[in-house]
N, CA, C and O atoms as a GROMACS GRO file, in nm:
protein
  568
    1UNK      N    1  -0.572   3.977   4.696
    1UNK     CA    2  -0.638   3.978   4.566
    1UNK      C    3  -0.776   3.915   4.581
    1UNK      O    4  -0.812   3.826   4.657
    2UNK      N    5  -0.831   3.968   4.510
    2UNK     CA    6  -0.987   3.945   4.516
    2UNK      C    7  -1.080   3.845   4.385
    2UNK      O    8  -1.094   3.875   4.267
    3UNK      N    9  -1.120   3.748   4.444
    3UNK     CA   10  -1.209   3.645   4.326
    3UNK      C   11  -1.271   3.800   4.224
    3UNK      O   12  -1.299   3.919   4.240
    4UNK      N   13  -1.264   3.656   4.079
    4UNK     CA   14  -1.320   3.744   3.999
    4UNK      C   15  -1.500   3.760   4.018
    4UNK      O   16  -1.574   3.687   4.085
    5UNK      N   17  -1.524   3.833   3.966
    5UNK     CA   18  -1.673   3.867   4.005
    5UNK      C   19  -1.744   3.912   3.879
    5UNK      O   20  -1.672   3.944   3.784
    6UNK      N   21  -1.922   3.923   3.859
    6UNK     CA   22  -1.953   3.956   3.719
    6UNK      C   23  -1.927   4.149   3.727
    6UNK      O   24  -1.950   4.214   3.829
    7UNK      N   25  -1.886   4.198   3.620
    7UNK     CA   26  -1.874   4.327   3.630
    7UNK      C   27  -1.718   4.385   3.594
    7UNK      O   28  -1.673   4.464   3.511
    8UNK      N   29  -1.678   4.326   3.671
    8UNK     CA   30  -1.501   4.320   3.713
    8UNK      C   31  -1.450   4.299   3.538
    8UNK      O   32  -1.500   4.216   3.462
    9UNK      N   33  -1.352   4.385   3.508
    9UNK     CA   34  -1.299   4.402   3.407
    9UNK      C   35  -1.184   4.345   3.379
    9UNK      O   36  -1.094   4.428   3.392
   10UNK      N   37  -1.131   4.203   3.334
   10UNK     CA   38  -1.022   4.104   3.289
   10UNK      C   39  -0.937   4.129   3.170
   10UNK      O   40  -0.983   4.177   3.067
   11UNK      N   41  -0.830   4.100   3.183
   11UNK     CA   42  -0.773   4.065   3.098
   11UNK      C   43  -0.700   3.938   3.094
   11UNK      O   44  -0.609   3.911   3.173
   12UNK      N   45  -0.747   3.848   2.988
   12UNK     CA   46  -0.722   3.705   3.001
   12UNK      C   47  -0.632   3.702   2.826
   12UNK      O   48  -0.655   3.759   2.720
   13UNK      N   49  -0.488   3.570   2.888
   13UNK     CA   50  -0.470   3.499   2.729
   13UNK      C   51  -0.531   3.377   2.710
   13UNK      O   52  -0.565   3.309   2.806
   14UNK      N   53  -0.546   3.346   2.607
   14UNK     CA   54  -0.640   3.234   2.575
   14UNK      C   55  -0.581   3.150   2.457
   14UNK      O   56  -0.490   3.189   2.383
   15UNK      N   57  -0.626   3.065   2.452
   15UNK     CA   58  -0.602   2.942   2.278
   15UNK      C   59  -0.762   2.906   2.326
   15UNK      O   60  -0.800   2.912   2.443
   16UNK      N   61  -0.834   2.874   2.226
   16UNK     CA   62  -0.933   2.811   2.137
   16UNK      C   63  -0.932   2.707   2.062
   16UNK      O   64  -0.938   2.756   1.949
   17UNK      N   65  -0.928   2.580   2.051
   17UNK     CA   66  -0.947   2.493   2.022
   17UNK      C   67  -1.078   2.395   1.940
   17UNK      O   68  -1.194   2.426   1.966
   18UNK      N   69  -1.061   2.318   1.875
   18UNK     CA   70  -1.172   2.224   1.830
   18UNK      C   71  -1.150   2.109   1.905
   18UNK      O   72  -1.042   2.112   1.964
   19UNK      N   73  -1.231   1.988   1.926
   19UNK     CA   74  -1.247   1.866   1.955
   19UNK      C   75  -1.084   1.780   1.889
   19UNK      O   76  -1.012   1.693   1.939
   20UNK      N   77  -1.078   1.837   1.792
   20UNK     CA   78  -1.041   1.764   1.670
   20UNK      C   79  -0.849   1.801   1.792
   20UNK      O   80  -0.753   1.725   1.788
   21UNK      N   81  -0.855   1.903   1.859
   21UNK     CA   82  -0.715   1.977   1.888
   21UNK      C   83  -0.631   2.115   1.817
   21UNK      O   84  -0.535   2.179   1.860
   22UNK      N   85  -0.716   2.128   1.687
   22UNK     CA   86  -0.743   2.238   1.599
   22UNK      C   87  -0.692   2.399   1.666
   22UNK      O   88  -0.773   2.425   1.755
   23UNK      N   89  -0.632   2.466   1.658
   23UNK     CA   90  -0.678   2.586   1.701
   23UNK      C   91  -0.715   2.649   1.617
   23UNK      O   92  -0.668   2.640   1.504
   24UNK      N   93  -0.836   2.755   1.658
   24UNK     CA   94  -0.906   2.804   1.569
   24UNK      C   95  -0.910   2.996   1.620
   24UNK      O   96  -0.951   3.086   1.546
   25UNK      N   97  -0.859   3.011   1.750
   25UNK     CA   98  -0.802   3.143   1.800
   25UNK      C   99  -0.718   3.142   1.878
   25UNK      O  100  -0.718   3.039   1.945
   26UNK      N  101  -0.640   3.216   1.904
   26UNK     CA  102  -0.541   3.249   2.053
   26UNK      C  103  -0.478   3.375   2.062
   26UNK      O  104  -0.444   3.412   1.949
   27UNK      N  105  -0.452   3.448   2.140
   27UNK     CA  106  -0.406   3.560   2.171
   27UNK      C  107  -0.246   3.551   2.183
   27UNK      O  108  -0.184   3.655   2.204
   28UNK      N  109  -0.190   3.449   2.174
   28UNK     CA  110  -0.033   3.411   2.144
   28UNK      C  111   0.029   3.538   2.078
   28UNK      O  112  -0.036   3.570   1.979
   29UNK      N  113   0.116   3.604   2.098
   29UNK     CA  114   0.148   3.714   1.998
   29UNK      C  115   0.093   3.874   2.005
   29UNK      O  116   0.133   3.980   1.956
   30UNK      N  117  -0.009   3.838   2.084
   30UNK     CA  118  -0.080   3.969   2.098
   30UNK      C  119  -0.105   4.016   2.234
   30UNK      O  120  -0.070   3.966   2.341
   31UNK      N  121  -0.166   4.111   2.212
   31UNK     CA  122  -0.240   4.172   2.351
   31UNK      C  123  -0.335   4.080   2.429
   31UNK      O  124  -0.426   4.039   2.358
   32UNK      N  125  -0.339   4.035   2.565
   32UNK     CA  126  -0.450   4.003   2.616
   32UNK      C  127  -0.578   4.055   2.585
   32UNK      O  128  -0.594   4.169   2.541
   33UNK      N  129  -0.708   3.940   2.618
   33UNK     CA  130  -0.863   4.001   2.578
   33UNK      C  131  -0.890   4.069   2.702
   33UNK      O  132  -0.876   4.028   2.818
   34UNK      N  133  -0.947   4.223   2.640
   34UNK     CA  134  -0.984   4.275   2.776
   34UNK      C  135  -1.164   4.291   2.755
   34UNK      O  136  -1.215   4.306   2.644
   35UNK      N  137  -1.230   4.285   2.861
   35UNK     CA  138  -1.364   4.257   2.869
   35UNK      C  139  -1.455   4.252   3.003
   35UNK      O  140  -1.414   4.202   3.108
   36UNK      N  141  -1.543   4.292   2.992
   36UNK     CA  142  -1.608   4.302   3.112
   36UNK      C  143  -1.688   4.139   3.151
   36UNK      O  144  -1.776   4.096   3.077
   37UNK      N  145  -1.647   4.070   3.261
   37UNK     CA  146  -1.721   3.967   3.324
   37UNK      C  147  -1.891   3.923   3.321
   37UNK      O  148  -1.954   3.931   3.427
   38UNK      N  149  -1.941   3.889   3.230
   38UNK     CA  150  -2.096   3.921   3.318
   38UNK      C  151  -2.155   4.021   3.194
   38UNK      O  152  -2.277   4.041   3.190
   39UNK      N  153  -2.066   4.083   3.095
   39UNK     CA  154  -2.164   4.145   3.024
   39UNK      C  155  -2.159   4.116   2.869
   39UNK      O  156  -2.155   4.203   2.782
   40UNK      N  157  -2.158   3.988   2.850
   40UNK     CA  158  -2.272   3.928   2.714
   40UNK      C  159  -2.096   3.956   2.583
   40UNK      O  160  -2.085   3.937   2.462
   41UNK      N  161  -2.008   4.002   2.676
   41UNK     CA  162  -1.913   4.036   2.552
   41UNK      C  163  -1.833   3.951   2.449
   41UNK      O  164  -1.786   3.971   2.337
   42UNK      N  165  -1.841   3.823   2.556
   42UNK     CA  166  -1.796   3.705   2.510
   42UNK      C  167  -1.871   3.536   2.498
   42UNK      O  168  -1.950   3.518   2.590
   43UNK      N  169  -1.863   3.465   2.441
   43UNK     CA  170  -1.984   3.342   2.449
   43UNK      C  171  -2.016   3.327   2.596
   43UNK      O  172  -1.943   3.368   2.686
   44UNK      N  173  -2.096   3.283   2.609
   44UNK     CA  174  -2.126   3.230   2.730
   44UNK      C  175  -2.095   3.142   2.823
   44UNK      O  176  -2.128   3.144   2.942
   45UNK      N  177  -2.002   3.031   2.740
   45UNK     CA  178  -1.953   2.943   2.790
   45UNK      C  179  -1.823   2.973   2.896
   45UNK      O  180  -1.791   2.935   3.009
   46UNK      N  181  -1.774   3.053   2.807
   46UNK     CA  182  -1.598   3.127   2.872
   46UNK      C  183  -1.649   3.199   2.998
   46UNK      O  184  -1.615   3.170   3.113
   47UNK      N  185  -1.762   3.329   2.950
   47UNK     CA  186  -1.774   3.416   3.063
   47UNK      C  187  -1.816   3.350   3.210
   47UNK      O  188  -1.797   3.402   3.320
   48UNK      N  189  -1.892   3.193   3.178
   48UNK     CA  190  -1.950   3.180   3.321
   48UNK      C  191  -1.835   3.094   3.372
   48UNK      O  192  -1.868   3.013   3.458
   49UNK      N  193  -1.681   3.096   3.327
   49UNK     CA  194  -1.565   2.981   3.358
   49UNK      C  195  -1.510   3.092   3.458
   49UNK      O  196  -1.457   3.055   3.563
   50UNK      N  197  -1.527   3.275   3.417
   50UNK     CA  198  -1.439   3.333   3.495
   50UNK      C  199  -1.433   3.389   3.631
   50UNK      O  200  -1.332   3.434   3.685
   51UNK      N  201  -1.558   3.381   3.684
   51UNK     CA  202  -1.612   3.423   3.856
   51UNK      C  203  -1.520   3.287   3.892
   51UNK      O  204  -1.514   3.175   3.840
   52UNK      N  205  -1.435   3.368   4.039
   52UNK     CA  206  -1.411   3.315   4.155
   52UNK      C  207  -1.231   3.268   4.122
   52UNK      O  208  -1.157   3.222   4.209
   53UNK      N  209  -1.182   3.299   3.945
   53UNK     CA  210  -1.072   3.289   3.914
   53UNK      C  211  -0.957   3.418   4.003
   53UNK      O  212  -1.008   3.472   4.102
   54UNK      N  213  -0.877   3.442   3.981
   54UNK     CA  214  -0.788   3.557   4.030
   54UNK      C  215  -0.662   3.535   3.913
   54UNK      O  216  -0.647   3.441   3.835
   55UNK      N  217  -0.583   3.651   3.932
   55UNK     CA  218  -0.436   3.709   3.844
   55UNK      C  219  -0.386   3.548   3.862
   55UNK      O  220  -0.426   3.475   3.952
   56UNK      N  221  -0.308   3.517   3.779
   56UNK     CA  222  -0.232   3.444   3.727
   56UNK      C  223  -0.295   3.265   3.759
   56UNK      O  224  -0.232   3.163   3.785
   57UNK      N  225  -0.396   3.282   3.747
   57UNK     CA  226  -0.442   3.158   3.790
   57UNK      C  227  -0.503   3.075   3.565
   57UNK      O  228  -0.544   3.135   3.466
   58UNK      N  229  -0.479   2.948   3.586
   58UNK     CA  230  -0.516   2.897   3.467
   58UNK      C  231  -0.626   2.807   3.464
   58UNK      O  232  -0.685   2.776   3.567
   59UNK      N  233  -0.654   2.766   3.360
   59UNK     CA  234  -0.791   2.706   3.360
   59UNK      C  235  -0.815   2.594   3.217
   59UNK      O  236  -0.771   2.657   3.121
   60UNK      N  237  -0.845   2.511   3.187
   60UNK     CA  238  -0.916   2.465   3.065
   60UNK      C  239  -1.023   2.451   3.072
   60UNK      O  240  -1.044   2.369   3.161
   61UNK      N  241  -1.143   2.495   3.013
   61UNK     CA  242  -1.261   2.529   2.991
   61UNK      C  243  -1.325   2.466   2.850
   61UNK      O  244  -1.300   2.519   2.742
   62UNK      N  245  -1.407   2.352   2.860
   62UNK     CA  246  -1.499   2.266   2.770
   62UNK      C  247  -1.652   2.358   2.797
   62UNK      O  248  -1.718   2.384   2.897
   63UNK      N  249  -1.666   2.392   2.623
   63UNK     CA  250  -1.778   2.458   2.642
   63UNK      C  251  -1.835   2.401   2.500
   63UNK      O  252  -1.783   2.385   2.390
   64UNK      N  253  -1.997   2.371   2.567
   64UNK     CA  254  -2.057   2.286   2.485
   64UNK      C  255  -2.140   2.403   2.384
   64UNK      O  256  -2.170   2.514   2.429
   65UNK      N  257  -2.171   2.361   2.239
   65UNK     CA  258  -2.248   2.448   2.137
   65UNK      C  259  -2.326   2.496   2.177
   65UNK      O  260  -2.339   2.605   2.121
   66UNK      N  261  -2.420   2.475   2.272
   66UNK     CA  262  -2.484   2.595   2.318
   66UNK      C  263  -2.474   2.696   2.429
   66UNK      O  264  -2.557   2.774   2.475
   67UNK      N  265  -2.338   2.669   2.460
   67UNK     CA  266  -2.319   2.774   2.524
   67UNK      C  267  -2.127   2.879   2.476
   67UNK      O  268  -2.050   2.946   2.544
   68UNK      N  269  -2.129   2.846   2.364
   68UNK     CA  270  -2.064   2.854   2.246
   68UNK      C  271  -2.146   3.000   2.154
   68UNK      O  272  -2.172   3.114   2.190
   69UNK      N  273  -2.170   2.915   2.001
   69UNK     CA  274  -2.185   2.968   1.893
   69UNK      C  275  -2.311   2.951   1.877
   69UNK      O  276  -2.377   3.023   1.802
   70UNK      N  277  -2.374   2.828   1.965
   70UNK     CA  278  -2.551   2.769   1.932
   70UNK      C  279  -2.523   2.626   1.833
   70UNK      O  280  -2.415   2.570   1.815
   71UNK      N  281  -2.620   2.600   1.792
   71UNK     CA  282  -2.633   2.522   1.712
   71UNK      C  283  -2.672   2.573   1.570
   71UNK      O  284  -2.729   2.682   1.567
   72UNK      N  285  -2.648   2.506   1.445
   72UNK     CA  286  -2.644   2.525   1.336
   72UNK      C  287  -2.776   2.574   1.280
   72UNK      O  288  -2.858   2.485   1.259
   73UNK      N  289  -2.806   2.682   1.255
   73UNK     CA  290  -2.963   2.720   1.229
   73UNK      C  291  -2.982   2.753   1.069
   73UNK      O  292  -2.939   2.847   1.003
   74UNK      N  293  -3.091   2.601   1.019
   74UNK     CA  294  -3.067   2.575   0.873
   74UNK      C  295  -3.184   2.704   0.785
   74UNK      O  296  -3.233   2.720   0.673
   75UNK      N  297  -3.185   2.776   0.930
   75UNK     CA  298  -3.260   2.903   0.819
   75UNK      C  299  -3.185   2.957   0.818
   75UNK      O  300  -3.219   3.045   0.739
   76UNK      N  301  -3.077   2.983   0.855
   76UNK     CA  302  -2.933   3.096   0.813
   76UNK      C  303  -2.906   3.052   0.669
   76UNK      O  304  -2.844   3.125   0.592
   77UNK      N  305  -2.955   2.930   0.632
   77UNK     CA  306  -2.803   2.904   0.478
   77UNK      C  307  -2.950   2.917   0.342
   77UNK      O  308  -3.048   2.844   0.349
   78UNK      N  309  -2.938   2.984   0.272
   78UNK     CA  310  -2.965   3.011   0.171
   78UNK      C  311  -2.926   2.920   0.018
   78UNK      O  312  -2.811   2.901  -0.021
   79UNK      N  313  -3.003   2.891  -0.027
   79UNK     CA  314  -2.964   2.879  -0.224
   79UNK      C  315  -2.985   3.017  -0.251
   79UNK      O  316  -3.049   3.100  -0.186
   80UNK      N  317  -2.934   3.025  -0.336
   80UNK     CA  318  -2.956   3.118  -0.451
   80UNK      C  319  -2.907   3.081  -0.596
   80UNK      O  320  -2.820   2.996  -0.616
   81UNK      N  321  -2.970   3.151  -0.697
   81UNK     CA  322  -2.973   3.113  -0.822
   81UNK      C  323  -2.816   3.161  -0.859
   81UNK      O  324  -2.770   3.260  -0.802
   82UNK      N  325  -2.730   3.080  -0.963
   82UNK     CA  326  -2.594   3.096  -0.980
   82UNK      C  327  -2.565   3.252  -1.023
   82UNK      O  328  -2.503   3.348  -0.976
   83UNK      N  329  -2.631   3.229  -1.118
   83UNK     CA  330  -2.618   3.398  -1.202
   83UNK      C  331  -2.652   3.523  -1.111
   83UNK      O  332  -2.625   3.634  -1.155
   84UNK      N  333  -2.709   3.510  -0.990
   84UNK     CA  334  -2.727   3.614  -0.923
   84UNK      C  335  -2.588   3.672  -0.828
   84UNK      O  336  -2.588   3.761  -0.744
   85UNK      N  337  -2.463   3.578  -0.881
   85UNK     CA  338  -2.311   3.577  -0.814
   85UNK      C  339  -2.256   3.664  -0.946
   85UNK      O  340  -2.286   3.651  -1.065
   86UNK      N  341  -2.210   3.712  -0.913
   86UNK     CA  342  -2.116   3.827  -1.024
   86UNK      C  343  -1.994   3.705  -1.085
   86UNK      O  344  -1.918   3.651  -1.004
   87UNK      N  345  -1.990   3.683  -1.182
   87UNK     CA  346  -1.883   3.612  -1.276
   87UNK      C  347  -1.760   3.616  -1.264
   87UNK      O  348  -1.682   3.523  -1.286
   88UNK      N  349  -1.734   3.733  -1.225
   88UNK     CA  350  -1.564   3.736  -1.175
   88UNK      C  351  -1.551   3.664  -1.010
   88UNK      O  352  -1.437   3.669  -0.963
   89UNK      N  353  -1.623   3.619  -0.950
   89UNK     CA  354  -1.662   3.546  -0.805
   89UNK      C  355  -1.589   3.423  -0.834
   89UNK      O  356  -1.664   3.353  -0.901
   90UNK      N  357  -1.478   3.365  -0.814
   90UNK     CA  358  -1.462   3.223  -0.811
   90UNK      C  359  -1.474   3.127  -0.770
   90UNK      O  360  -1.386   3.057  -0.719
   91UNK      N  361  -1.625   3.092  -0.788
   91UNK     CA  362  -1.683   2.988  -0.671
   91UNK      C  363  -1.594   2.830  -0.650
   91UNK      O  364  -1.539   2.750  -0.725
   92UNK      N  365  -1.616   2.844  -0.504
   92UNK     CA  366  -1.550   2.692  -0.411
   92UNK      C  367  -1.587   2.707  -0.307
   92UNK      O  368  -1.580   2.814  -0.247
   93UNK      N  369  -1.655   2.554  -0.243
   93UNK     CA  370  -1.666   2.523  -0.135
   93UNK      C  371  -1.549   2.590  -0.048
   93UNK      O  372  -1.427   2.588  -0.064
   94UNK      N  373  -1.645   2.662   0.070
   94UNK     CA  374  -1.544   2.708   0.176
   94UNK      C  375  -1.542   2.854   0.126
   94UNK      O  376  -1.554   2.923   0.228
   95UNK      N  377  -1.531   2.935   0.017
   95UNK     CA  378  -1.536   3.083   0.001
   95UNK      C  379  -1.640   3.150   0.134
   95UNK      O  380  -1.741   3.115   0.196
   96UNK      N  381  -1.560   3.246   0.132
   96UNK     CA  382  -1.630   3.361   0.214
   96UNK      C  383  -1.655   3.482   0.150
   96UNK      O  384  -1.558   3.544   0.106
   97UNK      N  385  -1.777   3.533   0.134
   97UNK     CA  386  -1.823   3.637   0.056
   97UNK      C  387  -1.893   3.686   0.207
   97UNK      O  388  -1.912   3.647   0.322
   98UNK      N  389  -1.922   3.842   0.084
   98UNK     CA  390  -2.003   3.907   0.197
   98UNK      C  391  -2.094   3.998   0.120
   98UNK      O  392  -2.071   4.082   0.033
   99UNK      N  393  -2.223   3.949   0.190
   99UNK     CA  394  -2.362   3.993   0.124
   99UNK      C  395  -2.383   4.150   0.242
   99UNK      O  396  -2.310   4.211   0.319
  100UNK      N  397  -2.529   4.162   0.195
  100UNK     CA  398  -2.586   4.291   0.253
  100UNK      C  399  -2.722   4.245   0.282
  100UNK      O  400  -2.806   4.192   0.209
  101UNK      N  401  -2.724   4.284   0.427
  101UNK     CA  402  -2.902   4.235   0.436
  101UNK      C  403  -2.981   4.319   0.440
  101UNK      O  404  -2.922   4.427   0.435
  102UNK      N  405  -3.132   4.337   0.449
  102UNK     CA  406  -3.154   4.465   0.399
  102UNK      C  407  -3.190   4.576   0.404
  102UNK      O  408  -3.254   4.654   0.334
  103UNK      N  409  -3.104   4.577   0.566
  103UNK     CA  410  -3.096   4.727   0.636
  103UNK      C  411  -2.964   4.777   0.621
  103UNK      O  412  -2.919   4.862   0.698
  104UNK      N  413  -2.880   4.716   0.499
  104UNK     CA  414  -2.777   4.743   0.459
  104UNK      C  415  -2.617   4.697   0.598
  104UNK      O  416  -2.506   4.749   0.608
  105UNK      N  417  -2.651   4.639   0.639
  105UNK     CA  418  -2.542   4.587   0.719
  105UNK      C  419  -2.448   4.474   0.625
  105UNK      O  420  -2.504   4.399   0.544
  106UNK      N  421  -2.314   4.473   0.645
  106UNK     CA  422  -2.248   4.338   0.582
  106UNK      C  423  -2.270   4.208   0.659
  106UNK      O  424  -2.273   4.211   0.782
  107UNK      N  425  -2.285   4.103   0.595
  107UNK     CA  426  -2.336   4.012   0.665
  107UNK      C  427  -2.212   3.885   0.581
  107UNK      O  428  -2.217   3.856   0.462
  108UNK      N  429  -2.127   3.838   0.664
  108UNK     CA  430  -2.029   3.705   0.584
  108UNK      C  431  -2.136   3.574   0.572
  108UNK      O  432  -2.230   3.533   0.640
  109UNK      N  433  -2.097   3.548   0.499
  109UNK     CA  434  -2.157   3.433   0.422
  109UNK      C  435  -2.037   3.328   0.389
  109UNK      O  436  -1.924   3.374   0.368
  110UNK      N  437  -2.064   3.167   0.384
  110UNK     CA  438  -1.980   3.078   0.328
  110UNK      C  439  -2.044   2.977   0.243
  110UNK      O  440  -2.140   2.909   0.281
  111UNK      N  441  -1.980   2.966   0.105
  111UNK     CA  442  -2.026   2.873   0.020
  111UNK      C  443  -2.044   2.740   0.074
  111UNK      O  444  -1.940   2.691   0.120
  112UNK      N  445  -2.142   2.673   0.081
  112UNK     CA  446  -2.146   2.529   0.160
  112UNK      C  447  -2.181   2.430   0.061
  112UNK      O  448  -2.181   2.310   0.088
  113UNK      N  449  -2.211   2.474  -0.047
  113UNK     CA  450  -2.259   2.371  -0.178
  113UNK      C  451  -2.286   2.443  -0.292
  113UNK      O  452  -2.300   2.565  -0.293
  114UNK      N  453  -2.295   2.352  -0.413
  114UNK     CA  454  -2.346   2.443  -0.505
  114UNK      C  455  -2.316   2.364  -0.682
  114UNK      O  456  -2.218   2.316  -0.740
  115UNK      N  457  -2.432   2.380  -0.710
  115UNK     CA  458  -2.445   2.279  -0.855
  115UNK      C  459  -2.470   2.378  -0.958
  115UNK      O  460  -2.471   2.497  -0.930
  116UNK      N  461  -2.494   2.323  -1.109
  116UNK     CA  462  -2.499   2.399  -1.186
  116UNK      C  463  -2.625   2.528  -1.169
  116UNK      O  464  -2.614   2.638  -1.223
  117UNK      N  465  -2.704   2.501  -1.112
  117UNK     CA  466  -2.816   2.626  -1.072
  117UNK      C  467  -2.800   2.748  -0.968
  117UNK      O  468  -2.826   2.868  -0.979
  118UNK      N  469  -2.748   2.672  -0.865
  118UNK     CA  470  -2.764   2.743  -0.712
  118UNK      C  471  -2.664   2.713  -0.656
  118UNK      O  472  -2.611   2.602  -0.660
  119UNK      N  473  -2.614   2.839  -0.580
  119UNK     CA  474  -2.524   2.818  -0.513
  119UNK      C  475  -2.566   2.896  -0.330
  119UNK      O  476  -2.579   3.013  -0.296
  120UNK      N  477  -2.577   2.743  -0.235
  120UNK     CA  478  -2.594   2.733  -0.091
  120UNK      C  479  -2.491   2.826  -0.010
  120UNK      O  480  -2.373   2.790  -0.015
  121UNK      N  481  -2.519   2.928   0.055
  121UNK     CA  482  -2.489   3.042   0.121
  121UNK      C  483  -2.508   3.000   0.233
  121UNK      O  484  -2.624   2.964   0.254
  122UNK      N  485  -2.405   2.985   0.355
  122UNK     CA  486  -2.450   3.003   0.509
  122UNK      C  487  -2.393   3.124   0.551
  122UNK      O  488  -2.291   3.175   0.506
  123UNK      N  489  -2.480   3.172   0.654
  123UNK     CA  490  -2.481   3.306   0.715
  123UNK      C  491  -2.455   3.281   0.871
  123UNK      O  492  -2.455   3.372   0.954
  124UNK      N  493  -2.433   3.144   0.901
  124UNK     CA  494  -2.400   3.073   1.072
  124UNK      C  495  -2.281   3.135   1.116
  124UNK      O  496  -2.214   3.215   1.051
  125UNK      N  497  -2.261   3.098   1.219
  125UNK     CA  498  -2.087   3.150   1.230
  125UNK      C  499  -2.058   3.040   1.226
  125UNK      O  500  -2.123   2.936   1.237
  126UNK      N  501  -1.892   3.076   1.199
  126UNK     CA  502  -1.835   2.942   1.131
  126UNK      C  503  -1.820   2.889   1.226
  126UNK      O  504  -1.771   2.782   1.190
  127UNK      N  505  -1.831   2.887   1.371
  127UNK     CA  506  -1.827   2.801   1.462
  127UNK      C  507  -1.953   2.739   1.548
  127UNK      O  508  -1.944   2.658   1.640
  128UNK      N  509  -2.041   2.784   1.509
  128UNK     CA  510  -2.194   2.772   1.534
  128UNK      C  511  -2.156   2.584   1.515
  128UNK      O  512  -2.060   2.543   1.450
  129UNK      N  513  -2.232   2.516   1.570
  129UNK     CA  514  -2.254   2.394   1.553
  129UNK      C  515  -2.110   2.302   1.646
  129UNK      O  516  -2.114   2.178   1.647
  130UNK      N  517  -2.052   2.339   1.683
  130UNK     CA  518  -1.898   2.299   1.769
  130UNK      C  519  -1.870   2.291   1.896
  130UNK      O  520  -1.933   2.379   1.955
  131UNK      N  521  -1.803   2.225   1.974
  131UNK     CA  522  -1.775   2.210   2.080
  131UNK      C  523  -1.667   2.279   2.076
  131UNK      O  524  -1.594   2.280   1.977
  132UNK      N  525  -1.645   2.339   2.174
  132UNK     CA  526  -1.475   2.436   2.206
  132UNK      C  527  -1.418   2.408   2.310
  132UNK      O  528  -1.494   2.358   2.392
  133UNK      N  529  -1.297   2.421   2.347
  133UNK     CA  530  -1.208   2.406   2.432
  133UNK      C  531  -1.144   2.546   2.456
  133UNK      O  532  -1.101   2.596   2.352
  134UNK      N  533  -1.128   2.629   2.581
  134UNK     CA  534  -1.021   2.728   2.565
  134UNK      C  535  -0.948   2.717   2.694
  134UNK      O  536  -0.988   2.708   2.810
  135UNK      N  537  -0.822   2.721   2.639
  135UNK     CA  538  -0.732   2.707   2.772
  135UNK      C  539  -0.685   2.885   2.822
  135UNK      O  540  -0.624   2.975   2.764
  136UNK      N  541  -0.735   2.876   2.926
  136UNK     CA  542  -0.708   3.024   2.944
  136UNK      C  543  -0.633   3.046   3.054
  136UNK      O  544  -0.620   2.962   3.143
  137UNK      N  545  -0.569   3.182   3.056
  137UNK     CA  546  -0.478   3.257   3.197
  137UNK      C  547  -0.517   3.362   3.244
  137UNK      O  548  -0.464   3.438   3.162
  138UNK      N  549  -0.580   3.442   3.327
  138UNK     CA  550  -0.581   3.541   3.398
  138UNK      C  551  -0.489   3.688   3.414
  138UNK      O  552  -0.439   3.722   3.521
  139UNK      N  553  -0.479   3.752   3.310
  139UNK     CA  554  -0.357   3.834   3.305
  139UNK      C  555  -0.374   3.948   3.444
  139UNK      O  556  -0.297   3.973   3.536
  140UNK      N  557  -0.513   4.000   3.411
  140UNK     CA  558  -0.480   4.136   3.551
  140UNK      C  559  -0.682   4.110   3.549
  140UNK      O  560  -0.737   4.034   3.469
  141UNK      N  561  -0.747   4.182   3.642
  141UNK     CA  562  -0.835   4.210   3.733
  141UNK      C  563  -0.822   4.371   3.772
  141UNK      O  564  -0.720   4.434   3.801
  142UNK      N  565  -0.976   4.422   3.763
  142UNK     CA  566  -0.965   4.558   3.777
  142UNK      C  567  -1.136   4.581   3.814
  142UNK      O  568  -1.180   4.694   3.836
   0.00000   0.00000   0.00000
């Protein structure tokens, strides 16, 4: 069997983790992630953990926010004026809506604040700003 290499097509199971011990993904239950090594498919942090791994080999992998999700970019989060939210919307911290930007793509959004005027929209990923942990396995190599 042959080290993994960039290119080389994996299938790995994984858990995802927070600092906190949190999981926040895992493939438990499902199909392994299949993906190409080396080509941008997955954060950056994971993809550069998998050269030189092989089949059934395991790993825990600390990957810092920027080589993650990035860091929190405070031009992603928006106010907007309340009334510009449709009334049947039941605003709370933590909602996930989904706007349109304006080449018409859906774009998720999360309520992060919001007073009687405006209500603060982030457009980050919800893991943008985080340290991760993923404990991963090596299912097959191809």
């Amino acid at each position: 069997m042959a080290a993994i290499k960039d290119g080389d097509t994996v299938r790995i199971h994984y858990t995802g983790t927070l600092l906190d011990g949190s999981v926040f993904d895992s493939s438990e239950g499902r199909d392994p992630l299949e993906f190409a090594v080396g080509s941008g498919q997955i954060i950056p942090g994971l993809d550069e953990a998998l050269p030189g791994m092989d089949i059934g080999d395991t790993k825990k992998v600390q990957i810092p926010v920027e080589k993650a999700y990035g860091p929190i970019n405070p031009e992603m989060q928006q106010a907007v004026p309340r009334e510009g939210i449709p009334d049947d919307i039941p605003l709370e911290l933590g909602l996930q809506l989904h706007m349109q930007t304006p080449n018409g793509q859906p774009m998720p959004v999360t309520v992060v604040a919001m007073d009687e005027a405006t209500v603060t929209l982030d457009a980050n990923h919800p893991l943008a700003g985080k340290d991760l942990t993923f404990d991963i396995e090596i299912v097959s190599v191809n």
